[in-house]
C-alpha positions in Angstrom: -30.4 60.3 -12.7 -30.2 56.8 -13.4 -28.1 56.1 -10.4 -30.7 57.4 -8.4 -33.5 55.1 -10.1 -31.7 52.3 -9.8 -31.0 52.7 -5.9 -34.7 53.6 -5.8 -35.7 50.1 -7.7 -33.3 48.3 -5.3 -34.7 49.4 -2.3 -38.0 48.7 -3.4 -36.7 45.1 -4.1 -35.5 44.4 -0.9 -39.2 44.3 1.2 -40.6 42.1 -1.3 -38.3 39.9 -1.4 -38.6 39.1 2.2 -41.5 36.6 2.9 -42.7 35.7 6.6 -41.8 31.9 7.9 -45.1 30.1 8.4 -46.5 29.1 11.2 -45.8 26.2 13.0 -42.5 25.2 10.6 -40.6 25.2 14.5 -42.3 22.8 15.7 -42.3 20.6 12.3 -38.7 20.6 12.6 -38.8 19.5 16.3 -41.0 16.9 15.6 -38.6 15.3 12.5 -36.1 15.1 15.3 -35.4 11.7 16.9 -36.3 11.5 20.5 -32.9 9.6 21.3 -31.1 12.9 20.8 -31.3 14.3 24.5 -32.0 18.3 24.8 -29.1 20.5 25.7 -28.5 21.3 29.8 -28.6 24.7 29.7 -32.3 24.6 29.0 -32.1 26.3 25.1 -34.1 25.2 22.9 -31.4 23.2 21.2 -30.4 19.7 20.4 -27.6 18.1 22.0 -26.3 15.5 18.8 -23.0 13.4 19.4 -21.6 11.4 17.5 -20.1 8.0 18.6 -17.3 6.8 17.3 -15.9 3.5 17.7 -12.3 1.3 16.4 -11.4 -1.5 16.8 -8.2 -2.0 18.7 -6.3 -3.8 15.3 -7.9 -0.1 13.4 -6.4 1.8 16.3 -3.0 0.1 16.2 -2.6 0.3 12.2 -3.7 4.1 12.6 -0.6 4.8 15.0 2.0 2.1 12.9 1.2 4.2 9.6 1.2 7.6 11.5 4.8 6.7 12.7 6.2 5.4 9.3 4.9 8.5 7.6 6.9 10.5 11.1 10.0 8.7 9.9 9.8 9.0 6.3 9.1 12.7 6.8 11.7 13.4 9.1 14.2 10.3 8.8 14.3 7.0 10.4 17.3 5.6 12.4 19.9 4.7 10.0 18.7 7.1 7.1 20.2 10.5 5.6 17.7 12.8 7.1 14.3 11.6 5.2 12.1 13.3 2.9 12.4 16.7 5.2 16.4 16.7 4.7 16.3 15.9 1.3 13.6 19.1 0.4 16.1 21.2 2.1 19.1 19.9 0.2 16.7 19.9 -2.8 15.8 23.7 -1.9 19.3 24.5 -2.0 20.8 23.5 -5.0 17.7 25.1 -6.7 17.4 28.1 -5.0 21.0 28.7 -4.7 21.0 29.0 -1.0 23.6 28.2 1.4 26.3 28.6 -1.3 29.1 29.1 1.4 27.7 25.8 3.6 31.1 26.3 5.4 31.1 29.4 6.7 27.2 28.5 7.7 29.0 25.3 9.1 31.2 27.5 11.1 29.0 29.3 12.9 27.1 26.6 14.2 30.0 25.0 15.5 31.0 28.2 17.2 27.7 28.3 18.7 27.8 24.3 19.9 31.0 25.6 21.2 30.0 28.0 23.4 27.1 26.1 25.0 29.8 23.9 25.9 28.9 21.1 23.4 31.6 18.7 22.6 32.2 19.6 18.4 35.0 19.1 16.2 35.6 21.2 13.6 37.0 19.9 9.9 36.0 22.5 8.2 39.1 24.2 7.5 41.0 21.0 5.8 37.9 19.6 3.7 37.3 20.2 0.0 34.2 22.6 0.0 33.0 21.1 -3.3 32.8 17.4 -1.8 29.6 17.4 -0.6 30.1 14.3 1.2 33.0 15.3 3.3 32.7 15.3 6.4 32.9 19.3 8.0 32.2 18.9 11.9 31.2 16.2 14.5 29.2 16.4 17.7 29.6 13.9 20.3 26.0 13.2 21.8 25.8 12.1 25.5 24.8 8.0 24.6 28.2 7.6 22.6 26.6 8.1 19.3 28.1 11.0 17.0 26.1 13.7 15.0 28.3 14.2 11.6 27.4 17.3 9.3 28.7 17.1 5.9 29.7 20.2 3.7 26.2 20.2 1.6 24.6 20.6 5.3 23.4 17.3 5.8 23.9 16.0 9.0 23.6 12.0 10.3 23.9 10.5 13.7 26.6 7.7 13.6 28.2 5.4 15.4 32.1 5.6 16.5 32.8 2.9 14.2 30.9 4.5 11.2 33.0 8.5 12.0 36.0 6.8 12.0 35.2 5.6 8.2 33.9 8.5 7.5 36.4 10.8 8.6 39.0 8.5 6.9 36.9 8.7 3.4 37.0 12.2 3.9 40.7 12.5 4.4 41.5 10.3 1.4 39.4 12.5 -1.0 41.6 15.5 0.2 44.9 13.5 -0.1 43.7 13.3 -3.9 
């Protein structure tokens, strides 16, 4: 019973609730429009607005030199371990407990660089698995440079004079 009154008052509430626009408020708002705003193509009764945005060429530039450094921060620079993006991953691990067998994870990425024809070394099955900085497989890129990937899962592109004292680092830890 009171259900039914109250769906009774609400429907009652809705028509008064409505009030008419009055006349002539269209052509108010029309006429608070600036007459530099050109009218739409089409022929509606619309306004056309754009808005014009101009740099300077020094804004511009300093726009796309910060855009780049935050790139290479993100995702790692040249001569850097892998950046902020590398880091969250190694990060993720050790927190998360993921990629616990890195090796074996290791392995079947070299198997797979293997049989795309890439030219990989594998170290994997010498290295100390707890030495995260020991080197597990190389990848010779096409310019000379070397991609290593350590046992944690980092990987670095190095020169052939920075693998060689690498993989000698590495060999001395397991000599130990």
């Amino acid at each position: 019973m009171k259900e039914e009154r109250i769906e009774e008052l609400l429907g009652e509430l809705a028509p008064r609730m409505i009030e008419p626009v009055r006349p002539g408020l269209g052509q108010e708002i029309k006429q608070r429009i600036p007459h530099r705003l050109t009218r739409h193509k089409i022929g509606w009764d619309t306004v056309n607005i754009i808005i014009d945005l101009r740099l300077n060429r020094s804004v511009a530039a300093a726009v796309i030199i910060v855009a780049v450094l935050v790139f290479l921060n993100v995702f790692g620079g040249r001569d850097t371990s892998g950046g902020l993006y590398q880091d969250s991953k190694l990060l993720l691990r050790y927190l998360g407990g993921v990629g616990q067998n890195d090796v074996s994870t290791g392995r079947k990425k070299y198997e797979y660089l293997q049989a795309r024809g890439e030219n990989v070394t594998w170290y994997g099955d010498w290295v100390n698995p707890a030495d995260s900085n020991a080197v597990m497989m190389q990848q010779k890129l096409p310019e000379g440079r070397y991609v290593v990937t350590y046992v944690d899962g980092r990987e670095m592109e190095v020169d052939s004079e920075r693998l060689i004292e690498l993989l000698s680092r590495t060999m001395r830890k397991k000599g130990k």
